[in-house]
VOKE-245287 format. One line per field, with one value per atom (N, C-alpha, C, O): atom name; x, y, z. Coordinates in steps of 0.1 Angstrom, whole numbers. Example, Ala and Ser with C-alpha at 12.3 -4.5 7.8 and 13.67 -1.06 7.14 Angstrom:
REM residues 2
atom: c(N:CA:C:O:N:CA:C:O)
u: c(132:123:132:142:128:137:129:134)
v: c(-57:-45:-33:-33:-22:-11:0:11)
w: c(78:78:78:85:71:71:79:80)
REM end
This chain:
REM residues 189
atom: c(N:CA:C:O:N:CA:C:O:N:CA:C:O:N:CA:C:O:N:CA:C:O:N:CA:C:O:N:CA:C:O:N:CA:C:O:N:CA:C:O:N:CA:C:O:N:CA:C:O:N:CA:C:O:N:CA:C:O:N:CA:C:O:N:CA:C:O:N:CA:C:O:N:CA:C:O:N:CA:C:O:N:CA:C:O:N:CA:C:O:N:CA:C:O:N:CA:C:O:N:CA:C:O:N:CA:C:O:N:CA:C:O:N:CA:C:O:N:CA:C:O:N:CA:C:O:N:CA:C:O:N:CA:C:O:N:CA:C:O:N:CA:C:O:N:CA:C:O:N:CA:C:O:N:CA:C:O:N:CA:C:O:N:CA:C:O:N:CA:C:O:N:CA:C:O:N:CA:C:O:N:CA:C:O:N:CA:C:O:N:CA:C:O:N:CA:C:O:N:CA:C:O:N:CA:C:O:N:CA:C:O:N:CA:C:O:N:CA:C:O:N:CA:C:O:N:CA:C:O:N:CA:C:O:N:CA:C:O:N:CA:C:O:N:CA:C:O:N:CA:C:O:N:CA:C:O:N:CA:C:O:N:CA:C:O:N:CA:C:O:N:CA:C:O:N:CA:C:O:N:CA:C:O:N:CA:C:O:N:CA:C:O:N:CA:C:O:N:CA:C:O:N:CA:C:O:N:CA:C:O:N:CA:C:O:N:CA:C:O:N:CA:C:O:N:CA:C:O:N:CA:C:O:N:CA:C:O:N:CA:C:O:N:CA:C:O:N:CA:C:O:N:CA:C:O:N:CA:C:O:N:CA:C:O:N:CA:C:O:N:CA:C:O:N:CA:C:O:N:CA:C:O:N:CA:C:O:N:CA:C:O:N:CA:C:O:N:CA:C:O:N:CA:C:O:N:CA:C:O:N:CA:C:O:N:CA:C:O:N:CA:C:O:N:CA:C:O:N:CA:C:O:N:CA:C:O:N:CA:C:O:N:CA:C:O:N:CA:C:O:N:CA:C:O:N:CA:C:O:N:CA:C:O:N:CA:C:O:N:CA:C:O:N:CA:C:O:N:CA:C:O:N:CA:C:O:N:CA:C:O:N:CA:C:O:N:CA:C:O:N:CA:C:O:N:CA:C:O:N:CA:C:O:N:CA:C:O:N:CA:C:O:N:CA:C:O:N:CA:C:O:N:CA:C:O:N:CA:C:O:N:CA:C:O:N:CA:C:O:N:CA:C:O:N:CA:C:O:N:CA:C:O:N:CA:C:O:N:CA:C:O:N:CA:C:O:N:CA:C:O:N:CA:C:O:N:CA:C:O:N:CA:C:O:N:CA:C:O:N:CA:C:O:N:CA:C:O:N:CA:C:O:N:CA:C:O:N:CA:C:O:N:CA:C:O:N:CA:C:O:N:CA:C:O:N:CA:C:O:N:CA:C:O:N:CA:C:O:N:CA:C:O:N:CA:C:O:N:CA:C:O:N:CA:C:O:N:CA:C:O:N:CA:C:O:N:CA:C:O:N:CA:C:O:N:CA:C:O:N:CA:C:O:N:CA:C:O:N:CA:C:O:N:CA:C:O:N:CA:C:O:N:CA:C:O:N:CA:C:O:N:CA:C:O:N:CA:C:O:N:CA:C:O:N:CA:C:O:N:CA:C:O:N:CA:C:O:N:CA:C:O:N:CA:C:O:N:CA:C:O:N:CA:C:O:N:CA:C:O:N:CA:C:O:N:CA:C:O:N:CA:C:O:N:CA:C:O:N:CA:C:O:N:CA:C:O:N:CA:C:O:N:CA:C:O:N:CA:C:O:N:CA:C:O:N:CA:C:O:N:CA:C:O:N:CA:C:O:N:CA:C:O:N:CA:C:O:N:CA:C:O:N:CA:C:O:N:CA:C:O)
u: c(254:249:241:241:234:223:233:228:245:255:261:266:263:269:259:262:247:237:233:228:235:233:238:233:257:265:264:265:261:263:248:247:239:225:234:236:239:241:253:256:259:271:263:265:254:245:239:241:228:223:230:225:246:248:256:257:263:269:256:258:240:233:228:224:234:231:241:236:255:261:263:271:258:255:240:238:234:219:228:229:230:238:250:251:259:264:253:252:246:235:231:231:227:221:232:227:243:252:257:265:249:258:243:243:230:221:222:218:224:228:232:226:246:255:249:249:244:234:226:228:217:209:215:209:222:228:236:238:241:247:235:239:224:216:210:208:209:202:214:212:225:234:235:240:231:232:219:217:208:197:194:185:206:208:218:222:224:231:225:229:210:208:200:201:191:183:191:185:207:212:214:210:221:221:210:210:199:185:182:179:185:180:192:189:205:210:212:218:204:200:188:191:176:166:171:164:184:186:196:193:202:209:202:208:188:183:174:169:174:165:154:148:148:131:125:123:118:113:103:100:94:81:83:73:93:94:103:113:93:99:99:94:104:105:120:119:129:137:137:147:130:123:113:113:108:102:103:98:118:123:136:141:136:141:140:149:123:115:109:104:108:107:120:119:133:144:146:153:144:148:139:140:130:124:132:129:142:152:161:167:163:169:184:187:193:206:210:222:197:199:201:194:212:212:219:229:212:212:226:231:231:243:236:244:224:215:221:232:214:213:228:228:239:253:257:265:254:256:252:260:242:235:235:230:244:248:260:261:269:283:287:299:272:272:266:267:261:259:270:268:285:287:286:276:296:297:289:285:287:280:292:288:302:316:314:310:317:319:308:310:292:282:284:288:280:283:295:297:303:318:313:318:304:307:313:318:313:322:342:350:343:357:359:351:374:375:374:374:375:376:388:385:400:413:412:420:403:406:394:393:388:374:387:390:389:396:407:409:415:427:419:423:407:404:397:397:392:389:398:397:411:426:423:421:424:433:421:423:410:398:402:403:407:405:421:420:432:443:441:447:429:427:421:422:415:401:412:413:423:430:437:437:442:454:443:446:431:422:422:426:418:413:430:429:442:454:456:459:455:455:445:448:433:427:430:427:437:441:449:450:464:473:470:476:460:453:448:454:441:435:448:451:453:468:474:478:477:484:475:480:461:455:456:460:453:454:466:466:479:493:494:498:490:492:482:485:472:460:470:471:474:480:491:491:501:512:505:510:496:491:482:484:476:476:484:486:497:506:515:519:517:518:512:519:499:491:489:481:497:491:511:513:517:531:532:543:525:525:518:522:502:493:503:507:508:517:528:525:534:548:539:543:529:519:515:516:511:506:517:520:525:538:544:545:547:549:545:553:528:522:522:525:520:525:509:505:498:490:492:484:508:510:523:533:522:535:547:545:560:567:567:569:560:556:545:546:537:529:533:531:539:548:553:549:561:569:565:571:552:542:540:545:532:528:536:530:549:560:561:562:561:561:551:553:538:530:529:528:528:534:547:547:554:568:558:557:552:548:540:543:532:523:535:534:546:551:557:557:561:566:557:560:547:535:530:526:529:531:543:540:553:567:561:559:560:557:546:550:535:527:530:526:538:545:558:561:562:572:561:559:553:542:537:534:533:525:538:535:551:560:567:570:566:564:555:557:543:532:532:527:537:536:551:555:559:573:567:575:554:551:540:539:535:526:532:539:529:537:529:517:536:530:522:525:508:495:498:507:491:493:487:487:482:470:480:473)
v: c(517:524:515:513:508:494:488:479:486:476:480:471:493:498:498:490:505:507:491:491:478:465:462:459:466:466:470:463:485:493:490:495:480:479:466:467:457:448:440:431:457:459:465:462:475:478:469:469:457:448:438:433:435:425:429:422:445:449:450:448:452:455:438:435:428:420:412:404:416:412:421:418:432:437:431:430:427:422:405:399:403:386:390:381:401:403:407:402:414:420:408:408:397:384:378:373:379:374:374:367:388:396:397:399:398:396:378:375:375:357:356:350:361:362:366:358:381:384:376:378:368:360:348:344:342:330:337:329:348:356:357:354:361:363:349:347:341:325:320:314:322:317:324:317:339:342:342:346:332:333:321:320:309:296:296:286:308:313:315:311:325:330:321:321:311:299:291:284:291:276:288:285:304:306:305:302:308:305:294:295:285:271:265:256:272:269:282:279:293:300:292:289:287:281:267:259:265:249:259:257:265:274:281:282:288:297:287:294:277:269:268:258:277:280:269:266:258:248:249:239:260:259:265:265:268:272:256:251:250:236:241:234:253:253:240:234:239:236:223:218:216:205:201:189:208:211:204:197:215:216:202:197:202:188:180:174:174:161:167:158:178:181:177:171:181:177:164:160:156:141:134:122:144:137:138:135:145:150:139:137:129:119:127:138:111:116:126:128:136:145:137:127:141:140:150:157:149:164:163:152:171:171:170:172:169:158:148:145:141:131:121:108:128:119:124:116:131:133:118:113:112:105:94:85:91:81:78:67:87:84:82:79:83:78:67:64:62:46:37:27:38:28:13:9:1:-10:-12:-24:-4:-5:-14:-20:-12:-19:-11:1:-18:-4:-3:0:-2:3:-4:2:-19:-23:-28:-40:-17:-23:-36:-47:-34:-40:-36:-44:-19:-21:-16:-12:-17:-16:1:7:4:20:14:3:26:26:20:14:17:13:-3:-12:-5:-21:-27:-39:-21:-32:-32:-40:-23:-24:-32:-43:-30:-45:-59:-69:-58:-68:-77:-87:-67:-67:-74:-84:-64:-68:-83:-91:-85:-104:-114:-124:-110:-119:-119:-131:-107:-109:-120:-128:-119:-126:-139:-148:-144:-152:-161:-174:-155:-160:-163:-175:-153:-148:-166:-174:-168:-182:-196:-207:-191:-206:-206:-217:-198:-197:-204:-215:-201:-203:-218:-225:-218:-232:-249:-259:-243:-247:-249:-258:-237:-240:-248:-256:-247:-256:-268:-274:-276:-288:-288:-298:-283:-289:-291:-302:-280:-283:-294:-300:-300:-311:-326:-336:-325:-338:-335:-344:-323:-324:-334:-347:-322:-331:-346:-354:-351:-366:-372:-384:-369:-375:-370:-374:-363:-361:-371:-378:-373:-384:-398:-404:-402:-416:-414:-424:-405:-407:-407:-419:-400:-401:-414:-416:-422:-435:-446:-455:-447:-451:-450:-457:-440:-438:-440:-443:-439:-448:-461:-465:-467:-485:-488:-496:-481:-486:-484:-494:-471:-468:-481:-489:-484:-495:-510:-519:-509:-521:-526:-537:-514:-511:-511:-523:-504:-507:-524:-530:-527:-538:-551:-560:-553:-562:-557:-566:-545:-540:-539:-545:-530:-526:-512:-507:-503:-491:-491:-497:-486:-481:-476:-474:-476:-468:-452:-446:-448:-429:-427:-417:-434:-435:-431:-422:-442:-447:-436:-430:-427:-417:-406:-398:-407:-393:-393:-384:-403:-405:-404:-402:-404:-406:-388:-383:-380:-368:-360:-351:-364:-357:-360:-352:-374:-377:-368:-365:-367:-356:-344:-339:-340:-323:-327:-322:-333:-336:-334:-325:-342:-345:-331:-329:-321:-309:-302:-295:-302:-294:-295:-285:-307:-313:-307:-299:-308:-305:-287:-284:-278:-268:-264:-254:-270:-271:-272:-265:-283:-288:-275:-273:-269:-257:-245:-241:-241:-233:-233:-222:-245:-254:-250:-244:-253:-252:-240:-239:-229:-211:-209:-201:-211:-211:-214:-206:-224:-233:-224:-226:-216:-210:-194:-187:-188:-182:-181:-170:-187:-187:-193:-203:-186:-187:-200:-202:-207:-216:-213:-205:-220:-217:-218:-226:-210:-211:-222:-224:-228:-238:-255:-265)
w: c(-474:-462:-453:-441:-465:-448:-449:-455:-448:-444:-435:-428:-433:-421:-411:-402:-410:-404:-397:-385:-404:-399:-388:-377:-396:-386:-371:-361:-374:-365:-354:-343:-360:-349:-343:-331:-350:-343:-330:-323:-336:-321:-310:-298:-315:-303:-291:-279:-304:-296:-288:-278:-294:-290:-272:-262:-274:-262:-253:-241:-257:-248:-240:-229:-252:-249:-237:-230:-238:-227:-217:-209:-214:-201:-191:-179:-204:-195:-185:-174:-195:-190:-179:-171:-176:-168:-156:-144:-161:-151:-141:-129:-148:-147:-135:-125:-137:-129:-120:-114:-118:-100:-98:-86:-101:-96:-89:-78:-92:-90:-78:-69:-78:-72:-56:-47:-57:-51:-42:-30:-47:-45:-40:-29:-42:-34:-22:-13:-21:-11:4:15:1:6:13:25:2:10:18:28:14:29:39:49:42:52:59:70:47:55:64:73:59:65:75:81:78:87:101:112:98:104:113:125:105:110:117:125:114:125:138:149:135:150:158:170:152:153:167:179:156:165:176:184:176:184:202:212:200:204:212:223:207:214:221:228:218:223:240:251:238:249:258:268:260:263:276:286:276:291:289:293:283:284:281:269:292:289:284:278:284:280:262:255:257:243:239:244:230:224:208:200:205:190:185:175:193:188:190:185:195:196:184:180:178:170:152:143:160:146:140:129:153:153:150:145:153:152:135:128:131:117:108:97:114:103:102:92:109:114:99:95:93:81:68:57:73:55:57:68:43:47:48:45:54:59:69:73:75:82:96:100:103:119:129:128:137:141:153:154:159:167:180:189:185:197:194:199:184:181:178:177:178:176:192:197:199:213:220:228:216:222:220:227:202:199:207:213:208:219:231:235:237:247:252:263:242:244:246:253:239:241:240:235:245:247:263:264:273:281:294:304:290:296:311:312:323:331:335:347:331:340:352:362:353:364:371:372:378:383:394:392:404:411:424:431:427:437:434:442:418:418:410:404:414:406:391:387:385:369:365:355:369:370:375:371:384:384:376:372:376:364:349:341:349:333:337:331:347:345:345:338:355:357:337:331:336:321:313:306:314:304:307:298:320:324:318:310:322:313:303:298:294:280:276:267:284:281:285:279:296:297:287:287:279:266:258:255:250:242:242:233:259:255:256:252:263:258:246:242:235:222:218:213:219:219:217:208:229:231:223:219:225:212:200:192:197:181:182:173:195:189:190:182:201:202:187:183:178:168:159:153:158:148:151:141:163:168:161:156:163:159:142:135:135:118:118:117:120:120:121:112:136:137:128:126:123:112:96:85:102:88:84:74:92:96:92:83:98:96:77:69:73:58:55:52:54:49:45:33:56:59:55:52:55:44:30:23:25:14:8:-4:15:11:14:12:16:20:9:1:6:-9:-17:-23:-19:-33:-33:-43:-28:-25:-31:-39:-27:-26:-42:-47:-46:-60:-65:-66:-69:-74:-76:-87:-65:-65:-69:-71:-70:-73:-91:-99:-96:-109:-114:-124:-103:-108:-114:-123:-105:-113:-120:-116:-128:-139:-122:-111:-131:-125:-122:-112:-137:-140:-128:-121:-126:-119:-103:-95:-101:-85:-85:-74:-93:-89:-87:-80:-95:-93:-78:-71:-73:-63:-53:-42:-54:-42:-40:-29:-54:-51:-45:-37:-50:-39:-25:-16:-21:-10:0:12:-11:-4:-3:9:-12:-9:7:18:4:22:31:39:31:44:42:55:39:38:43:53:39:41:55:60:62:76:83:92:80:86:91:103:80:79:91:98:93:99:115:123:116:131:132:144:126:129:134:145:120:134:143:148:149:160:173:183:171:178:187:198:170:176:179:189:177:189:199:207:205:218:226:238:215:227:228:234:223:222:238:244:241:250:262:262:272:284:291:288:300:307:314:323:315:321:337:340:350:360:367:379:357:362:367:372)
REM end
């Protein structure tokens, strides 16, 4: 009989016990329902006082120079006013429409584009010819060395091959130099 009666308390307690914990749940539920519509009500809030003109009500001013202390917070003023800064391109035309400061812009920039161009192929051109005269030098020592029999033949041969890799590696060099140079139109100058 107390075996049943155990039983029978401890189905009681335990169903009383998952109604309190459901209870718990939609009260919750509840409750977070409520704080979103209460963060709801605060942005129409402040976006209401930013619409309304009223210069002499600075709440939303306020509240502004208040949220600007929550980190990461930025406010949609505040990216307004980042995007309009800009590169600052265009304030001063000078005189020209929007249409010719920008071409005139384009042609500067193609201008810079084939000096920078041209530079490079000037420096590629002196590597190459500095490269051509090591090269040559360093096949006249090898031959030299060899010959007098300060190097082995294994030696000589090694040397003749990395020598080949250079002049390849050169060759290679002078072919890009070349698509480059059919690549850029002839200067007006």
């Amino acid at each position: 009989m107390k075996t049943i009666y155990l039983l029978l308390v401890m189905v009681i307690a335990s169903s009383a016990f998952a109604q309190s914990d459901s209870q718990k749940g939609v009260n919750h539920g509840q409750q977070e329902a409520m704080k979103g519509k209460e963060k709801m009500k605060q942005k129409t809030d402040s976006f209401k006082g930013m619409n309304d003109g009223n210069k002499d009500d600075h709440s939303f001013e306020k509240e502004k120079k208040g949220s600007r202390n929550v980190p990461g917070f930025q406010s949609s003023q505040d990216t307004l006013e980042n995007k309009r800064q800009g590169n600052a391109y265009g304030k001063d035309k000078k005189q020209m429409s929007g249409r010719e400061f920008g071409q005139e812009r384009a042609r500067e920039a193609r201008q810079q584009h084939m000096k920078d161009l041209d530079e490079s192929i000037r420096k590629g051109r002196e590597k190459s010819t500095e490269a051509r005269e090591r090269i040559r030098n360093a096949r006249k020592m090898n031959e030299e060395a060899f010959s007098s029999g300060k190097v082995s033949e294994e030696q000589y041969e090694e040397r003749i091959r990395k020598i080949e890799r250079a002049e390849q590696k050169v060759k290679e060099l002078e072919v890009e130099l070349e698509e480059a140079e059919e690549q850029t139109p002839e200067s007006d100058n």
